[in-house]
N, C-alpha and C positions, 0 to 999 in steps of 0.2 A: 666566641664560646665554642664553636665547633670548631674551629683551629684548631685551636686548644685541647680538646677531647682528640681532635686527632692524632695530635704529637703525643699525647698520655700515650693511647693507644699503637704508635707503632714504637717508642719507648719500652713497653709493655715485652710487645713478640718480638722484638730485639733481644731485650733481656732473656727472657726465658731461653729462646733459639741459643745463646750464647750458653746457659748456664746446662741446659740438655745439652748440648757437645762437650761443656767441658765434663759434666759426669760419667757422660758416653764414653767419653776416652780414656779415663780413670780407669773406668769399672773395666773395661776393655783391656786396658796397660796391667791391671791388679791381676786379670784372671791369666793371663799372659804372662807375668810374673811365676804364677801356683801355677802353672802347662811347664816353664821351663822353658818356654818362648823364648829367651831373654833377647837375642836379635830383633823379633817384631813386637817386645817390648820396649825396647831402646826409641825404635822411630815412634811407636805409639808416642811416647814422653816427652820425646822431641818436638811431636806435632803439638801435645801441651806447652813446653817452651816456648814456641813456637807463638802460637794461638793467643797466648795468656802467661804475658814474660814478665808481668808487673805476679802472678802469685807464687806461692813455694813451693807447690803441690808436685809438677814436674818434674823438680828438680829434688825431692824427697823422693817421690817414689822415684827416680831415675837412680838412686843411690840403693832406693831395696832389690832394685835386680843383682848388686854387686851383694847384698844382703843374705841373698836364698843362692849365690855362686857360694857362699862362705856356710849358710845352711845343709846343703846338700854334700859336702867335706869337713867338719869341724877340724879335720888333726893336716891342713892346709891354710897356712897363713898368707896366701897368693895375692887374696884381695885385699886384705886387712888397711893398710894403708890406702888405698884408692875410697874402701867405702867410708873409711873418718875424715879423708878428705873435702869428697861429698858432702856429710853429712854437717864438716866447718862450714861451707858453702852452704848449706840449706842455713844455719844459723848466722851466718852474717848479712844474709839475704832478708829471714824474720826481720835482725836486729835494723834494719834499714831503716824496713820495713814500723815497725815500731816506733822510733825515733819520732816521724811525721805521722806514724795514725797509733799512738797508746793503747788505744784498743779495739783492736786490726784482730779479729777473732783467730782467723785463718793464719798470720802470723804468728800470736801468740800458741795455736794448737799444733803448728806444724815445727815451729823452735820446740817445745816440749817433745813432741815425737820424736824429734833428730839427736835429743840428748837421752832419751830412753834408750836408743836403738844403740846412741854409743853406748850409754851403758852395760847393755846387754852383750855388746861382742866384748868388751873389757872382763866382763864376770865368765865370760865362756873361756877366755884369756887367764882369768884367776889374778886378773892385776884387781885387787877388792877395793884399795881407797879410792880409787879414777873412776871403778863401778857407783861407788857408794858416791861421789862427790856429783857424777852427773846425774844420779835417781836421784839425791838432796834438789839438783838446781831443776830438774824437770816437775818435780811436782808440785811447786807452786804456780809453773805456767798453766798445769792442767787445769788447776782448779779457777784461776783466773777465768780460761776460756769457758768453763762451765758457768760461772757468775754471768760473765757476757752474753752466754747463750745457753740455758737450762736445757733447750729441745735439743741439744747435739748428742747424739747417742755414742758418737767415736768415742768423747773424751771417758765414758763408762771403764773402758778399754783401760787407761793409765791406773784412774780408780782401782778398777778391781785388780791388776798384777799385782799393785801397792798392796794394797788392803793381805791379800792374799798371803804373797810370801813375805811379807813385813810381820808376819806372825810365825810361817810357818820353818821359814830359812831360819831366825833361832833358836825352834824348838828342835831341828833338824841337825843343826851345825851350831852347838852352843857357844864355840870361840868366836862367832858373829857377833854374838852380844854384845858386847862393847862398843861394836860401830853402830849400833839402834837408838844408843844411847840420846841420838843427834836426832830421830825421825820421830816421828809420831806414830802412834802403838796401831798397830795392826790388826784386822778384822775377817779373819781365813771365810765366814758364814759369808760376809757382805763383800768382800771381794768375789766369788763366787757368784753371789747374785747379777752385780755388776757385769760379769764378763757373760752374763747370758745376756743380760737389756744388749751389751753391741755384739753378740754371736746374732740375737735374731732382729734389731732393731740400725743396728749399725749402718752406716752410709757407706765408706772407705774400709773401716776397721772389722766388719764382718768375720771375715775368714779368718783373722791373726787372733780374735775372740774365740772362734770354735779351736783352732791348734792349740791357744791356752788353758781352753777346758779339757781336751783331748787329754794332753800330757799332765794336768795336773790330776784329774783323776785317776789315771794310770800309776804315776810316781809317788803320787804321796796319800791320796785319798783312797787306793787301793779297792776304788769301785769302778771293776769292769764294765756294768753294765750303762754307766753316762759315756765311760772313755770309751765305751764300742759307738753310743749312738754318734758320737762325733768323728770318729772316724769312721765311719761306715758314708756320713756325709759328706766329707771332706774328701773321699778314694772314689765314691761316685762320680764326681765333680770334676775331678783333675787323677785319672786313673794311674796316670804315669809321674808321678811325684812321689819319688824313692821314700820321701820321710814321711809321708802319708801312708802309704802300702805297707812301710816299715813296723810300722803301729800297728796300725790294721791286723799284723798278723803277729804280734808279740801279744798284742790284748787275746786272740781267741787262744796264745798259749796258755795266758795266766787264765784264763775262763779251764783249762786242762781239755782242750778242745785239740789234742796234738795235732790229728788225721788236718780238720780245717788251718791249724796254722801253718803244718805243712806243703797246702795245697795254693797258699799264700806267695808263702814262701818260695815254692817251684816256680811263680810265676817272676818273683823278684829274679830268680836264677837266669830263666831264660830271657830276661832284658839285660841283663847283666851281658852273658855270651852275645846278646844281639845289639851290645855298644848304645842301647839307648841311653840318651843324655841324663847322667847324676844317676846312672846307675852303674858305680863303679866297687872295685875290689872289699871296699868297706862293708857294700851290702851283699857281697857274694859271701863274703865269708861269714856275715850273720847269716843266710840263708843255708849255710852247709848245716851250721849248727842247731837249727830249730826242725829241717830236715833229718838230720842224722836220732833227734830228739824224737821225734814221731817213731824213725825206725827202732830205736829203742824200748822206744817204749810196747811196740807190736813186737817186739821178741828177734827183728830179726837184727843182730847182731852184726850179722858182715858187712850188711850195708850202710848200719848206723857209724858200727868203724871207717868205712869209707870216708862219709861223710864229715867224722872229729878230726880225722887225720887232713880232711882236704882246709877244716876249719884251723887248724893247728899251723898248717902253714900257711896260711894268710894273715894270719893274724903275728906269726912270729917276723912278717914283711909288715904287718901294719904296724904293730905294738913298740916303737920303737923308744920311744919316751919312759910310756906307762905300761905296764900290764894290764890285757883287762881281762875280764869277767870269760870272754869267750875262749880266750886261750888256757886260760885255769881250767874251766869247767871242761873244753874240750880232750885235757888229756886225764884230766880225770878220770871223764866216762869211760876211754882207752882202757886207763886199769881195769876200771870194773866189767867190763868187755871181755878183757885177757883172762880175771879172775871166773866167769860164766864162761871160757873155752879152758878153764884147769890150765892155762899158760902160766902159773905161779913167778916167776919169777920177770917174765914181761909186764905183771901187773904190778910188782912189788918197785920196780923201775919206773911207770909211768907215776905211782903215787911218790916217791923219790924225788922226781920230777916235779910236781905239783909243791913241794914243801921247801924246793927249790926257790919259786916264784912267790913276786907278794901276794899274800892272802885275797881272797875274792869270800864274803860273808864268811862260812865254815868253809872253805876249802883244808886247810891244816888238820880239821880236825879230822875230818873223813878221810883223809889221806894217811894220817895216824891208827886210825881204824881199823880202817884197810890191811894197812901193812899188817898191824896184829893179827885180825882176822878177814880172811879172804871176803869179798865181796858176793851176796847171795842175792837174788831175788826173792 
């Protein structure tokens, strides 16, 4: 009998010792991941392959470092291929997996994550049925793994992006419709709920829960005041994470907090000039432009022109595809700039310009405006 209790017991802190390391180095590799570590997050995940070669876990997160390479450049298709690569390998791995244990929790949750994750670069892709066909085949794994294990707060995390914009993408983008046709109807209140149980309850998925609330409060729910508290925690956290900071200070613009977005925004500048990693031409040139908006808006004019014109050309080196928002807006302001220096005819050119390019919300209209009648404060 004491044998006995003693093999229980050193079974026991075996187990445990084993399962604190492997979350130690998750959580270790995770926050290494959101630093931009991605070098000493590579070996971190390695030492989980390493360690514990029979789970998926390593070799999923070892595919979201190529994740957040592809997060911090979207209009860069570098990694695209290496990260679905991956992330075949994380699901032929589940599927082995599977096969010999049906209901392998950890298998089935991290095959569902790996088909999320492709989904989600395919829709940032704008390839919609290969998005829509991997969210179809991912969320019935999610929900399996919750049947299996009710206490896992990650699988919240699939839940609620579901729930979420399975309501709000086609009230947003009505030609979506028809692909919904396939899914089951959407819940934007309890998606929401959800993504707070794994923002403050979460094991793994924590952090990818506060960035979903973050951005969806900001994009669509147009309540600054939750999208600040999530970035305000998420910029604590990991201070040097371009799309973190990037928030951060778009949200105190839409709060009409210029002065603080631009004091934000100076600080993205100067990582930018001092080459810190993912802090590249992308976010310089949103930074000119929320910069030159403060100066704008304090009246002083030469500097805010500075600033559109340095935003104007960056953006006509970025904007190669699409136009965006920042190039429109930026020579817009120009007009109206030239028109508050009585340059009439420099302004009536920059809005010329602007009617030139494709429309960003009212830019055509205000540029029509303009031309007619000069730009006043």
């Amino acid at each position: 009998m004491k044998k006995t209790l003693f093999i229980v017991i050193i079974f026991c802190q075996t187990f445990f010792a084993q399962s604190n390391k492997f979350d130690s180095l998750i959580t270790k590799g995770v926050n290494e991941i959101y630093n931009l570590e991605f070098e000493n997050a590579e070996k971190t995940f390695a030492s989980v392959k390493k360690n514990f070669p029979k789970h998926p876990a390593g070799d999923f997160f070892d595919a979201m470092i190529d994740w957040w390479r592809i997060m911090i450049d979207f209009s860069s298709t570098k990694y695209d291929d290496e990260f679905v690569e991956k992330l075949e390998n994380v699901i032929d791995k589940c599927d082995d997996i599977i096969d010999r244990q049906p209901k392998n929790v950890d298998a089935i949750f991290f095959k569902g994550g790996a088909l999320g994750f492709r989904a989600r670069l395919y829709a940032v892709r704008e390839s919609w049925v290969d998005a829509a066909m991997d969210g179809k085949d991912a969320l019935p794994l999610v929900y399996e793994a919750y049947e299996i294990d009710p206490t896992n707060k990650d699988v919240q995390l699939g839940f609620g992006i579901y729930n979420y914009y399975a309501q709000v993408i086609p009230e947003q983008y009505p030609w979506v419709g028809p692909f919904m046709l396939f899914f089951p109807t959407g819940d934007k209140a309890k998606g929401i709920q959800q993504l707070k149980t794994t923002a403050e309850e979460g094991r793994y998925a924590k952090l990818e829960a506060q960035y979903f609330l973050m951005t969806l409060y900001y994009s669509f729910e147009d309540n600054m005041t939750e999208a600040l508290k999530y970035a305000d925690r998420l910029r604590k956290q990991f201070p040097d994470n371009p799309v973190f900071e990037k928030y951060y200070g778009r949200i105190w613009v839409k709060f009409g907090n210029y002065s603080k977005g631009s004091e934000i925004f100076k600080s993205v500048l100067k990582k930018t000039k001092a080459q810190k990693r993912g802090y590249s031409s992308y976010y310089a040139r949103e930074a000119h432009y929320y910069i030159g908006l403060d100066h704008f808006h304090k009246n002083n004019i030469d500097s805010a022109e500075t600033e559109f014109k340095l935003c104007e050309t960056a953006s006509k080196k970025i904007d190669e595809e699409k136009e965006t928002g920042f190039l429109v807006n930026s020579i817009l302001y120009q007009g109206m700039i030239y028109d508050l220096k009585n340059q009439r005819q420099k302004a009536k050119a920059k809005y010329e310009e602007v009617l030139d390019l494709d429309e960003f919300k009212d830019s055509h209209k205000k540029a029509k405006e303009f031309l007619n009648k000069p730009y006043k404060k």
